[in-house]
PDB file as gemmi writes it, atoms N, CA and C in Angstrom:
CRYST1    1.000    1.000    1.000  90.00  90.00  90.00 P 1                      
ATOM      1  N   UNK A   1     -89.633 234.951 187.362  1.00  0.00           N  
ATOM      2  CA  UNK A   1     -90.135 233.607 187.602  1.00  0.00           C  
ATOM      3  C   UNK A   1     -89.402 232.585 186.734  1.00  0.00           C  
ATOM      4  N   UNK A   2     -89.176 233.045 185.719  1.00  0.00           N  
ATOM      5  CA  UNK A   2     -88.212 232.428 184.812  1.00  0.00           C  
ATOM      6  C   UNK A   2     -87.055 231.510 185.002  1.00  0.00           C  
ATOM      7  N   UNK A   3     -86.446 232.608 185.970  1.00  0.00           N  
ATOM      8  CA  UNK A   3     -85.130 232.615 186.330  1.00  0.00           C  
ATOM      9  C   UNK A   3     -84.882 230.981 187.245  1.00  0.00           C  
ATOM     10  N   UNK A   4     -86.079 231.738 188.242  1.00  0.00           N  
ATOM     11  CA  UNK A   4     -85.913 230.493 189.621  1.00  0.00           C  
ATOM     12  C   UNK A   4     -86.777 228.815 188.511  1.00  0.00           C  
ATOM     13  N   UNK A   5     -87.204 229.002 187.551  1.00  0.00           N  
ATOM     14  CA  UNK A   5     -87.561 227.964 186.873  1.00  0.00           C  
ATOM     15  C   UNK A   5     -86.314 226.859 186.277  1.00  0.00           C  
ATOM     16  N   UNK A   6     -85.919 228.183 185.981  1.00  0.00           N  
ATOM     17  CA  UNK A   6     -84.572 227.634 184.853  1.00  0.00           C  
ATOM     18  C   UNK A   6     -83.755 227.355 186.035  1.00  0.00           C  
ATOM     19  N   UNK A   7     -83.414 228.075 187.215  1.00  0.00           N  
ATOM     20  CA  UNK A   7     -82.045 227.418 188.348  1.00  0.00           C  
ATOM     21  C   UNK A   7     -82.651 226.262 189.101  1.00  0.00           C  
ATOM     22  N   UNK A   8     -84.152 226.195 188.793  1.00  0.00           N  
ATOM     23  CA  UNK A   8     -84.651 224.340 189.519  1.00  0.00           C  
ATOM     24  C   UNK A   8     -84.295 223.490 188.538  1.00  0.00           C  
ATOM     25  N   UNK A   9     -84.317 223.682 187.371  1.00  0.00           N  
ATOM     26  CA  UNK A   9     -84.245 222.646 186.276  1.00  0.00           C  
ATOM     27  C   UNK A   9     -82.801 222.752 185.959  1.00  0.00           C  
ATOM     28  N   UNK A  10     -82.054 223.374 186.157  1.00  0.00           N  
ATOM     29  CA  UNK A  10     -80.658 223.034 186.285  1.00  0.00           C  
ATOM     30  C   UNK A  10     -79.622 222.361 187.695  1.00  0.00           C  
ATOM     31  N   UNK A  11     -80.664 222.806 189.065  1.00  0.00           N  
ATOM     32  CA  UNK A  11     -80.193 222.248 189.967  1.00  0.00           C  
ATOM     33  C   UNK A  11     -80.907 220.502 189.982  1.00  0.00           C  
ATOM     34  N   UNK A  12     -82.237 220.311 189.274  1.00  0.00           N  
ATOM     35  CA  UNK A  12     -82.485 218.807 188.608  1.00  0.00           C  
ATOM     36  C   UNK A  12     -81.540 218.148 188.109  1.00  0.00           C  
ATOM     37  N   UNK A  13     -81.162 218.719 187.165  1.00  0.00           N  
ATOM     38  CA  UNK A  13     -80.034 218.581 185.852  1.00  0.00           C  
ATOM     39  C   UNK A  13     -79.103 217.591 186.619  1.00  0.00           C  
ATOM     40  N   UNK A  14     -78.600 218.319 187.823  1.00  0.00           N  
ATOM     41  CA  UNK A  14     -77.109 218.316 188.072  1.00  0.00           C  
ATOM     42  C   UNK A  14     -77.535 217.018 188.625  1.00  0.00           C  
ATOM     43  N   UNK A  15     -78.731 216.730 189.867  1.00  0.00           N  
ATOM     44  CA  UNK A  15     -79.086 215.789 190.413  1.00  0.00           C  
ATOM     45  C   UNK A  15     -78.964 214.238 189.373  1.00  0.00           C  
ATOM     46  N   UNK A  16     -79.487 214.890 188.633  1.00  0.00           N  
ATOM     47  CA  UNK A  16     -79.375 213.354 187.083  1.00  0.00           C  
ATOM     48  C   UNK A  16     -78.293 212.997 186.828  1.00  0.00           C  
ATOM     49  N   UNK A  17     -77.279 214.333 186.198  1.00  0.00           N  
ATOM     50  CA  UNK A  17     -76.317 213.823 185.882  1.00  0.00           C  
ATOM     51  C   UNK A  17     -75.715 213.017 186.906  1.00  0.00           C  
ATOM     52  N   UNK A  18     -75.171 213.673 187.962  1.00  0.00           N  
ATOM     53  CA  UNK A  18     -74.333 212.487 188.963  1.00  0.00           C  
ATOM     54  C   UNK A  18     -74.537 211.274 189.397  1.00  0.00           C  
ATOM     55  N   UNK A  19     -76.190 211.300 189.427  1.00  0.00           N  
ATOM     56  CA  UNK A  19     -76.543 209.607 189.371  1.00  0.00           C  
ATOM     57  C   UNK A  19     -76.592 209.350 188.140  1.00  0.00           C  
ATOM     58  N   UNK A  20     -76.439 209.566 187.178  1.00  0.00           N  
ATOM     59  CA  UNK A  20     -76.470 208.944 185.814  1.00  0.00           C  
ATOM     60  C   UNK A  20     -74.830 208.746 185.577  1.00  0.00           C  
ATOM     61  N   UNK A  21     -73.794 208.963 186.205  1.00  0.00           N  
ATOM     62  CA  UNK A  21     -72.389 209.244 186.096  1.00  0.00           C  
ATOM     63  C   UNK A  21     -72.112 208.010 187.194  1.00  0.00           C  
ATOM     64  N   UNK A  22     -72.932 207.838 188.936  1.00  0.00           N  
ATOM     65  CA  UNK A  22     -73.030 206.900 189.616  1.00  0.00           C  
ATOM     66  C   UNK A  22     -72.934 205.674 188.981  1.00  0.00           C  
ATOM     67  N   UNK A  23     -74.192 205.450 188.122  1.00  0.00           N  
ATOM     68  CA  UNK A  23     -75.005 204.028 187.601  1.00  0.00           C  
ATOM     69  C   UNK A  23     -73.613 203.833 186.689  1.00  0.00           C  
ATOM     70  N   UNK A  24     -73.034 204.768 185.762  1.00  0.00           N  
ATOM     71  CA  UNK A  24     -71.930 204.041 184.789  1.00  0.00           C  
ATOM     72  C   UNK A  24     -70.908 203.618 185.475  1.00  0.00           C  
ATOM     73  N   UNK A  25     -70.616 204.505 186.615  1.00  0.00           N  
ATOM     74  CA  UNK A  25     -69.516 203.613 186.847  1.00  0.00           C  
ATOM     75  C   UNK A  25     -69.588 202.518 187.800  1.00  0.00           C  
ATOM     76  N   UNK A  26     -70.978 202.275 188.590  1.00  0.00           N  
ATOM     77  CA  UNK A  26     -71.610 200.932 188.867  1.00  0.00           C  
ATOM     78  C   UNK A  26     -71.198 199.953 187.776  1.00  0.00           C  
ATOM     79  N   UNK A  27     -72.261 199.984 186.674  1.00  0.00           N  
ATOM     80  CA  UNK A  27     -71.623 198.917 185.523  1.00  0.00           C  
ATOM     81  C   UNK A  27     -70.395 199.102 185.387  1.00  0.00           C  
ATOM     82  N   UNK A  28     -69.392 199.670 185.210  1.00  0.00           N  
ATOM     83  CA  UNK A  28     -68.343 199.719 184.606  1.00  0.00           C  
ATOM     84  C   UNK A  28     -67.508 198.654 185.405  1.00  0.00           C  
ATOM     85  N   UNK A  29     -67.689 199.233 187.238  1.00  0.00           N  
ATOM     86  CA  UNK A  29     -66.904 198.428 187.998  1.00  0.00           C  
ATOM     87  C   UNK A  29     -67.256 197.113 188.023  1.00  0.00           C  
ATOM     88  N   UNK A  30     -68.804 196.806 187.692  1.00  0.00           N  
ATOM     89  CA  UNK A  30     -69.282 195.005 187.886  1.00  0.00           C  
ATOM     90  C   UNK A  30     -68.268 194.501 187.061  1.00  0.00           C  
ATOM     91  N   UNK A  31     -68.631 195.088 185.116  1.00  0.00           N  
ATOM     92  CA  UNK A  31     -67.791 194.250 184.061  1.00  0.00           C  
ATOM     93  C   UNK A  31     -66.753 194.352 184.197  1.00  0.00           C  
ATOM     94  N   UNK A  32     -65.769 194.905 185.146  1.00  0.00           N  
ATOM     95  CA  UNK A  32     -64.198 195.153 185.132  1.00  0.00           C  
ATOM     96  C   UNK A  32     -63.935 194.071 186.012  1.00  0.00           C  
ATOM     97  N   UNK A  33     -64.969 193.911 186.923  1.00  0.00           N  
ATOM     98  CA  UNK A  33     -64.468 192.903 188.281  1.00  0.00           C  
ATOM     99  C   UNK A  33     -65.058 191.662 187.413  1.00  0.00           C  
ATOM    100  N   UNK A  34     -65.817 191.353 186.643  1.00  0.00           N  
ATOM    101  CA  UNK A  34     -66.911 190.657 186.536  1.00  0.00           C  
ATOM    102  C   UNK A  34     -65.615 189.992 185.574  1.00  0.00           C  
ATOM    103  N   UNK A  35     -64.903 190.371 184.411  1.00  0.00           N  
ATOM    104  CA  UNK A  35     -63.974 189.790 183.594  1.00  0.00           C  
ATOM    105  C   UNK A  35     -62.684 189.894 184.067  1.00  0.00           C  
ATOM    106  N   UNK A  36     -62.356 190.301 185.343  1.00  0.00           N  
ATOM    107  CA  UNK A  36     -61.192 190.404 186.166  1.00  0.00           C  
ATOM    108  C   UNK A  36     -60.160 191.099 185.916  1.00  0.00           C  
ATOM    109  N   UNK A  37     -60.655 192.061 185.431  1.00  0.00           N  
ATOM    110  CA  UNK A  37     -59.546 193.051 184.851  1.00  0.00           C  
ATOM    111  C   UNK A  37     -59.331 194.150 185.758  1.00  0.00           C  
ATOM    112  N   UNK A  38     -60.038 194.423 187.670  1.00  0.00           N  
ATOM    113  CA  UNK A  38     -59.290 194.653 188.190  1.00  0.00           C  
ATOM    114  C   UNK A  38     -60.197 193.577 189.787  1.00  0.00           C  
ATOM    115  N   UNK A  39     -59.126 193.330 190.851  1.00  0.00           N  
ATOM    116  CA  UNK A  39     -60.036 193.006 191.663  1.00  0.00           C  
ATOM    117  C   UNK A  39     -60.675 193.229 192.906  1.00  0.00           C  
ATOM    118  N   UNK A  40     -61.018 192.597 193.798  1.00  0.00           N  
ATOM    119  CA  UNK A  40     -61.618 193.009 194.622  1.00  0.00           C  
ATOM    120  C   UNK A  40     -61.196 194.192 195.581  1.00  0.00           C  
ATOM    121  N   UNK A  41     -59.925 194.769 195.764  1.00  0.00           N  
ATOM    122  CA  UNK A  41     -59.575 195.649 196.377  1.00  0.00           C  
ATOM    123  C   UNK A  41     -59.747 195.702 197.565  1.00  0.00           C  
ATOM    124  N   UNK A  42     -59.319 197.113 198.294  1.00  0.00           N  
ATOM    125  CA  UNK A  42     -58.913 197.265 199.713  1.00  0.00           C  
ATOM    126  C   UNK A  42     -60.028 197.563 200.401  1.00  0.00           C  
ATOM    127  N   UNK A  43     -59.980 197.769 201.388  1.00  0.00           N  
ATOM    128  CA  UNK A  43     -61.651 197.959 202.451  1.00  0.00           C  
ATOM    129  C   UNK A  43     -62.359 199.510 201.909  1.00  0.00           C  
ATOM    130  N   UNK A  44     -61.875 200.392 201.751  1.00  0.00           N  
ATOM    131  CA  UNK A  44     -62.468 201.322 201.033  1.00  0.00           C  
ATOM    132  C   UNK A  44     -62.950 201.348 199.455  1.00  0.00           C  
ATOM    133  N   UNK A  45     -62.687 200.163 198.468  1.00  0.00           N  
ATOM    134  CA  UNK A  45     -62.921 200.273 197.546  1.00  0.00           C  
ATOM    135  C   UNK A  45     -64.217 199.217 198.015  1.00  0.00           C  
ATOM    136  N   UNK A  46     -64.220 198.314 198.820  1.00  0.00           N  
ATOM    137  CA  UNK A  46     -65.108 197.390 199.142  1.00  0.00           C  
ATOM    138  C   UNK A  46     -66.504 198.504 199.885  1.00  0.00           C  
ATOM    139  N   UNK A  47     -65.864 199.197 200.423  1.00  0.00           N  
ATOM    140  CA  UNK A  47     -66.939 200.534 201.207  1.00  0.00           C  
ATOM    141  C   UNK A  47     -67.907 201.301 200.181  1.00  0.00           C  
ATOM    142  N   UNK A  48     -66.941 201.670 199.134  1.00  0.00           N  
ATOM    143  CA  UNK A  48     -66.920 202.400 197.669  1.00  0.00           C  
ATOM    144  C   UNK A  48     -68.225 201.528 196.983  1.00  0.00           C  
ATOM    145  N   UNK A  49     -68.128 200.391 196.609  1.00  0.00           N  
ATOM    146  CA  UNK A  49     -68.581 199.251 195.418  1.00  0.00           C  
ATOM    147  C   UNK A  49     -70.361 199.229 196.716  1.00  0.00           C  
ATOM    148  N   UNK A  50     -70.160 199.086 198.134  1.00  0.00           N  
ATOM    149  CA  UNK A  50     -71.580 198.550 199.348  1.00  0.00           C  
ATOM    150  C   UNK A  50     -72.017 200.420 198.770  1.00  0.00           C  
ATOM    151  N   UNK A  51     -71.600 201.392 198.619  1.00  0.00           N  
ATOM    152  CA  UNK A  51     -72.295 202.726 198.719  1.00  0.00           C  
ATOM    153  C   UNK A  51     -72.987 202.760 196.920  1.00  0.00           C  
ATOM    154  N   UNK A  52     -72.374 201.906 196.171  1.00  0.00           N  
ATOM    155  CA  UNK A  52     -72.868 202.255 195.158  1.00  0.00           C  
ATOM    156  C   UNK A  52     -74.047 201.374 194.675  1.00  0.00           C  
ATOM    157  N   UNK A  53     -73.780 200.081 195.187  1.00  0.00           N  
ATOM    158  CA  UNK A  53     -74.863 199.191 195.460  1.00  0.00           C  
ATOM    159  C   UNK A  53     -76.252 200.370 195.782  1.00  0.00           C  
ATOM    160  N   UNK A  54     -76.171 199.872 197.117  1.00  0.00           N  
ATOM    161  CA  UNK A  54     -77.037 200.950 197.931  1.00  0.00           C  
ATOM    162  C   UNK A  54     -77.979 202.429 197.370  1.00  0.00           C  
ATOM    163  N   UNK A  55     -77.352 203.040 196.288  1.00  0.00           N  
ATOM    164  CA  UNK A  55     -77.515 204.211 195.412  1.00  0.00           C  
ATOM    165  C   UNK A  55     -78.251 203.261 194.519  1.00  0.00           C  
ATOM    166  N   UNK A  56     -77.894 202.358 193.631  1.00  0.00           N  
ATOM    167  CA  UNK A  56     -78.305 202.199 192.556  1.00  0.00           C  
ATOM    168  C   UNK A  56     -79.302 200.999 192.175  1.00  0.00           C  
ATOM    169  N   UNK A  57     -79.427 200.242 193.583  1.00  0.00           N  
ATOM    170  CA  UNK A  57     -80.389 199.105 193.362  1.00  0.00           C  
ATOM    171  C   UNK A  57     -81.648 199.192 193.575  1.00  0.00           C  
ATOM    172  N   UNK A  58     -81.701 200.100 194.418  1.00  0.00           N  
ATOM    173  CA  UNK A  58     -83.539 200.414 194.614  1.00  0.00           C  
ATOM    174  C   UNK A  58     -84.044 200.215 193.519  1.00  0.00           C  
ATOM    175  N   UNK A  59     -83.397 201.567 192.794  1.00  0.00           N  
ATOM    176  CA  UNK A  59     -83.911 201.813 191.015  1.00  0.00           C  
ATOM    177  C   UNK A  59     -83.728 200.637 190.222  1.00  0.00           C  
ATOM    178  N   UNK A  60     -82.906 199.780 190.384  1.00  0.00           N  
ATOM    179  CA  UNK A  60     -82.612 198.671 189.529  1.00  0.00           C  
ATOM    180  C   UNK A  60     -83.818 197.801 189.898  1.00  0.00           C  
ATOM    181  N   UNK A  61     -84.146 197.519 191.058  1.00  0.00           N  
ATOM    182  CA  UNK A  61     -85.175 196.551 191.747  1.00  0.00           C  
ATOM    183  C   UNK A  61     -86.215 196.761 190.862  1.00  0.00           C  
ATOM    184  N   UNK A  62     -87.192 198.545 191.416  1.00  0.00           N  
ATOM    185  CA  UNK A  62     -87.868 198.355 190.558  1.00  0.00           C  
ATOM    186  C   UNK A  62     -88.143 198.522 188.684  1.00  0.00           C  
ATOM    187  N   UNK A  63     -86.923 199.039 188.164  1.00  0.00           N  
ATOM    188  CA  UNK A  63     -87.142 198.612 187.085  1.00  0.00           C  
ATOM    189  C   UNK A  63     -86.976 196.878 186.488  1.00  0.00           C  
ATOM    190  N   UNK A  64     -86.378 196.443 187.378  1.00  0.00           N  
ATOM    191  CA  UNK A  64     -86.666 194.726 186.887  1.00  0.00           C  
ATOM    192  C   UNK A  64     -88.167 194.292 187.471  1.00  0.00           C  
ATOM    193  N   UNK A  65     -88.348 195.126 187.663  1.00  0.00           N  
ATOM    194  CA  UNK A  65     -90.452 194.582 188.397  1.00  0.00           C  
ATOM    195  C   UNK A  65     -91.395 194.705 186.830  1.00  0.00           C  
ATOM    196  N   UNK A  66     -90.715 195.471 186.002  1.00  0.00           N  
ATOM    197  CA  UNK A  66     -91.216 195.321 185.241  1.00  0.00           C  
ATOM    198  C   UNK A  66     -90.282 195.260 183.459  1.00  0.00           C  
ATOM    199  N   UNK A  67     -89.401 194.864 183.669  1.00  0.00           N  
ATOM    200  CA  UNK A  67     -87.968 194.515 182.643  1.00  0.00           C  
ATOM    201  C   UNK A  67     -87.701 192.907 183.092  1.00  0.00           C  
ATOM    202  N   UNK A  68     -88.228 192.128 182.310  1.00  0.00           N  
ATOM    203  CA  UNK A  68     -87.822 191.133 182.359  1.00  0.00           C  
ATOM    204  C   UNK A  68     -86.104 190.815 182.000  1.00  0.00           C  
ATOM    205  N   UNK A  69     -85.260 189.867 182.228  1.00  0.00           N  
ATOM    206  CA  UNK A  69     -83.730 189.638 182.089  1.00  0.00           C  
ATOM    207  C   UNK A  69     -84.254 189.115 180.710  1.00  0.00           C  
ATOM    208  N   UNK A  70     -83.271 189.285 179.569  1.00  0.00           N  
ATOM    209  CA  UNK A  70     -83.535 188.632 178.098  1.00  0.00           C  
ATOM    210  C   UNK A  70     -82.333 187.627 178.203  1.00  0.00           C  
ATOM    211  N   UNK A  71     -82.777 186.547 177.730  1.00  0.00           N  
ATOM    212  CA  UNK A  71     -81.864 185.244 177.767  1.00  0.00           C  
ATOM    213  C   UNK A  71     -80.783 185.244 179.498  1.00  0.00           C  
ATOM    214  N   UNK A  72     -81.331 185.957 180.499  1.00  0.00           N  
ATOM    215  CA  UNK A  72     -80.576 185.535 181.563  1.00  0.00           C  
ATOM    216  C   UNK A  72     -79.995 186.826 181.926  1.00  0.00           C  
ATOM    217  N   UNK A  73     -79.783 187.903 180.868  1.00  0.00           N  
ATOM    218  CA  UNK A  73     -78.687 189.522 181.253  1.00  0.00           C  
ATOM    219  C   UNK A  73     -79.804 190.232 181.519  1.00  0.00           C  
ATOM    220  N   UNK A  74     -79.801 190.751 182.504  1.00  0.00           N  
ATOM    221  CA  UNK A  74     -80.080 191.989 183.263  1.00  0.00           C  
ATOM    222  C   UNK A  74     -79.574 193.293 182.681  1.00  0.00           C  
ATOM    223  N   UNK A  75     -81.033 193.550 181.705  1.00  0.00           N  
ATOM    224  CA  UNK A  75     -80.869 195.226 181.161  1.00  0.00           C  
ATOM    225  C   UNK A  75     -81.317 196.233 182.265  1.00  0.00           C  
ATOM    226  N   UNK A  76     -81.884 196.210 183.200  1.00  0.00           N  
ATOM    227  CA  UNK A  76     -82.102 197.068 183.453  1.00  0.00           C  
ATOM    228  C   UNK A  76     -81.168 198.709 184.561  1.00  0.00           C  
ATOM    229  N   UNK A  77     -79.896 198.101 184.635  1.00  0.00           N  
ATOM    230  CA  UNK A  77     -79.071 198.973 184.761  1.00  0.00           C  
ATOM    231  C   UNK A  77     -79.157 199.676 183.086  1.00  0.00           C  
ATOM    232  N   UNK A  78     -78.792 199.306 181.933  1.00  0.00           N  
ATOM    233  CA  UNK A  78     -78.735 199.739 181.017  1.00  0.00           C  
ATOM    234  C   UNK A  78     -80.082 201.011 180.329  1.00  0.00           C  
ATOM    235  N   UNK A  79     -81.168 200.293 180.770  1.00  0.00           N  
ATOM    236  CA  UNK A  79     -82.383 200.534 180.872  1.00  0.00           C  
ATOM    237  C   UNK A  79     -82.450 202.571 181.833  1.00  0.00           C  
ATOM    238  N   UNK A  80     -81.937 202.143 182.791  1.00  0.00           N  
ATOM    239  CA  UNK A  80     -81.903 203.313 183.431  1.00  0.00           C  
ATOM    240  C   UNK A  80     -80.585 204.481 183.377  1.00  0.00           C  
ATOM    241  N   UNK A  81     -79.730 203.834 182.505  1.00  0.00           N  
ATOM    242  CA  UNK A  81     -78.785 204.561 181.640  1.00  0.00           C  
ATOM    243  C   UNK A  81     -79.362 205.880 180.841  1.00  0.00           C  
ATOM    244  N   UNK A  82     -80.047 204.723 179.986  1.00  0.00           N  
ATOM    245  CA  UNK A  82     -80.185 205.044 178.948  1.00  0.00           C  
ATOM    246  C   UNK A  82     -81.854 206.024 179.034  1.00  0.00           C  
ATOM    247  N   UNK A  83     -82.696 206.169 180.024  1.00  0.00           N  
ATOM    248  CA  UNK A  83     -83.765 206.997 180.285  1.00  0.00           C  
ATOM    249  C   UNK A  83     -83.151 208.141 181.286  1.00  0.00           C  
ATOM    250  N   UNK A  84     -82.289 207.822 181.986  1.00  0.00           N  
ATOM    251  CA  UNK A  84     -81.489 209.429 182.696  1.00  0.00           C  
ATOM    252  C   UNK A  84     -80.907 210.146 181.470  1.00  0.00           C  
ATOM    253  N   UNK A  85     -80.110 209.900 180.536  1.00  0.00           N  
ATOM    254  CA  UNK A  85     -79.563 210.231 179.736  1.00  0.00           C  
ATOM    255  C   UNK A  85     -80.657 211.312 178.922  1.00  0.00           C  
ATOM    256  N   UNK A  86     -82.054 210.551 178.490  1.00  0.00           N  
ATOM    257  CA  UNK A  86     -83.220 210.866 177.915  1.00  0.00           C  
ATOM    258  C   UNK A  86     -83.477 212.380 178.876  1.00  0.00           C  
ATOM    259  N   UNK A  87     -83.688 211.788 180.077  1.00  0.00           N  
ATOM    260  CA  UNK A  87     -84.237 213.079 181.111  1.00  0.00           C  
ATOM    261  C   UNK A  87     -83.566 214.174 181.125  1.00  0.00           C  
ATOM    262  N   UNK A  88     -82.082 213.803 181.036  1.00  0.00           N  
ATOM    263  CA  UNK A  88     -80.949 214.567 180.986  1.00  0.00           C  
ATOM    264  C   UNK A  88     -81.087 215.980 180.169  1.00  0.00           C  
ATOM    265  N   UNK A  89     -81.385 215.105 178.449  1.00  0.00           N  
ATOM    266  CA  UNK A  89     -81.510 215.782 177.859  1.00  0.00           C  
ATOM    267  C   UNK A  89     -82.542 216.902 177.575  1.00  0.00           C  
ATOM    268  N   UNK A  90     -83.910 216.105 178.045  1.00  0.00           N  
ATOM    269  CA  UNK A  90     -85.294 217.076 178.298  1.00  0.00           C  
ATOM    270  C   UNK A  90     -84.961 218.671 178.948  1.00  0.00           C  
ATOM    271  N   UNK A  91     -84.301 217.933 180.234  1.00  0.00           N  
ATOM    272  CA  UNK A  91     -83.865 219.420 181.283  1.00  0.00           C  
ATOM    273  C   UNK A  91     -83.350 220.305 180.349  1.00  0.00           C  
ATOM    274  N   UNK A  92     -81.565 219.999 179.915  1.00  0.00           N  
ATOM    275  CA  UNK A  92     -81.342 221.391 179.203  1.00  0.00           C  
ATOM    276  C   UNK A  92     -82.193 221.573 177.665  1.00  0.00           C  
ATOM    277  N   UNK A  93     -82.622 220.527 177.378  1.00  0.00           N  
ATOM    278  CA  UNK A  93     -83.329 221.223 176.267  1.00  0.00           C  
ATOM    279  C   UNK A  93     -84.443 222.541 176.803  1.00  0.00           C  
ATOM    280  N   UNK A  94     -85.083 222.151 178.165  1.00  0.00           N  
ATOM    281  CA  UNK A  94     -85.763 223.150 178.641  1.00  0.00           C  
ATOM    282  C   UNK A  94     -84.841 224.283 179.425  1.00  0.00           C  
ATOM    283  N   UNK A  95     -83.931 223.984 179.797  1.00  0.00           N  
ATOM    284  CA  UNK A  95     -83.152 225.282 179.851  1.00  0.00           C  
ATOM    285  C   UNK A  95     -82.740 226.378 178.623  1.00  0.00           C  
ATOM    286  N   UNK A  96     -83.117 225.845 177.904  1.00  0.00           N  
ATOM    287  CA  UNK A  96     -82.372 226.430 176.028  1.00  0.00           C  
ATOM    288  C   UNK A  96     -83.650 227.338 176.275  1.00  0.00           C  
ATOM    289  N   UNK A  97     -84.705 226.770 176.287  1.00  0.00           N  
ATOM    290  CA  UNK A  97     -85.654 227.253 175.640  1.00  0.00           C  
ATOM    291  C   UNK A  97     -86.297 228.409 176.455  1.00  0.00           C  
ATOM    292  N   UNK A  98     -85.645 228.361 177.801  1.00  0.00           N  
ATOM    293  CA  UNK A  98     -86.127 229.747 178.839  1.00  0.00           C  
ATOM    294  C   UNK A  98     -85.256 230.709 179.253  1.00  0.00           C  
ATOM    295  N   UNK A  99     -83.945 230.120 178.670  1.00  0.00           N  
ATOM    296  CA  UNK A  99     -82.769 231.084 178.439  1.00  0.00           C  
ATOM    297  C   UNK A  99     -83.159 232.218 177.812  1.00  0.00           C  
ATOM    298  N   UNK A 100     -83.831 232.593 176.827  1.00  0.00           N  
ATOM    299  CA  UNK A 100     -84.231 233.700 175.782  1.00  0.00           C  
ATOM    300  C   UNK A 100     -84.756 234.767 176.724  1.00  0.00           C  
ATOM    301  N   UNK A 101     -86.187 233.648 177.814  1.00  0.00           N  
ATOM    302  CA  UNK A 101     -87.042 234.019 178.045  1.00  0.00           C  
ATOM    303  C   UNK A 101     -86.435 235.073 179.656  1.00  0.00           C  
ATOM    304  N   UNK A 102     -85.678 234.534 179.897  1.00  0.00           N  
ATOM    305  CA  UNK A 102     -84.552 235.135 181.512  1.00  0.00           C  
ATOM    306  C   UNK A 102     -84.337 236.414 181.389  1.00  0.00           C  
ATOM    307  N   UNK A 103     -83.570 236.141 179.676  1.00  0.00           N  
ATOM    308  CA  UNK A 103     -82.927 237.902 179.913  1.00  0.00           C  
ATOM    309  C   UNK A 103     -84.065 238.412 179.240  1.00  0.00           C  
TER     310      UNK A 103                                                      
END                                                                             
């Protein structure tokens, strides 16, 4: 029982990480376009930027329902960085701890 515990909480895992890997490079691409250091690009990077939107604003929506903007910036991409990261870590910390228990 162990086993199939520990391969849900690692097939979780994986689910986090890649949207937590999504959301950075969401921000990454706003502040790159945002200070013009690269730009708008070709119809697939424009395809690329509408799919990541799409992935990452729901969650953004509702964490600004309850994250107010401080002086005008919008934390709450940061906000949800920084609590996947948290979750991230919960999972394998609970994988550590049922590893023993497997074998």
């Amino acid at each position: 029982m162990a086993i199939l515990f520990e391969s849900i909480l690692w097939m979780l895992g994986l689910a986090v990480e890649l949207y937590l890997i999504l959301a950075v490079v969401n921000i990454t691409l706003y502040w790159c376009m945002h200070f013009n250091v690269i730009g708008q690009g070709g119809e697939a990077f424009k395809k690329f930027l509408n799919f990541l939107h799409k992935i990452t604003e729901p969650v953004y929506a509702k964490l600004r329902e309850h994250i107010k903007p401080i002086s005008g910036f919008d934390i709450s991409p940061y906000v949800l960085i920084i609590s996947l990261a948290f979750v991230l870590h919960l999972i394998e910390k609970a994988c550590h701890v049922l590893a023993p228990v497997a074998n």
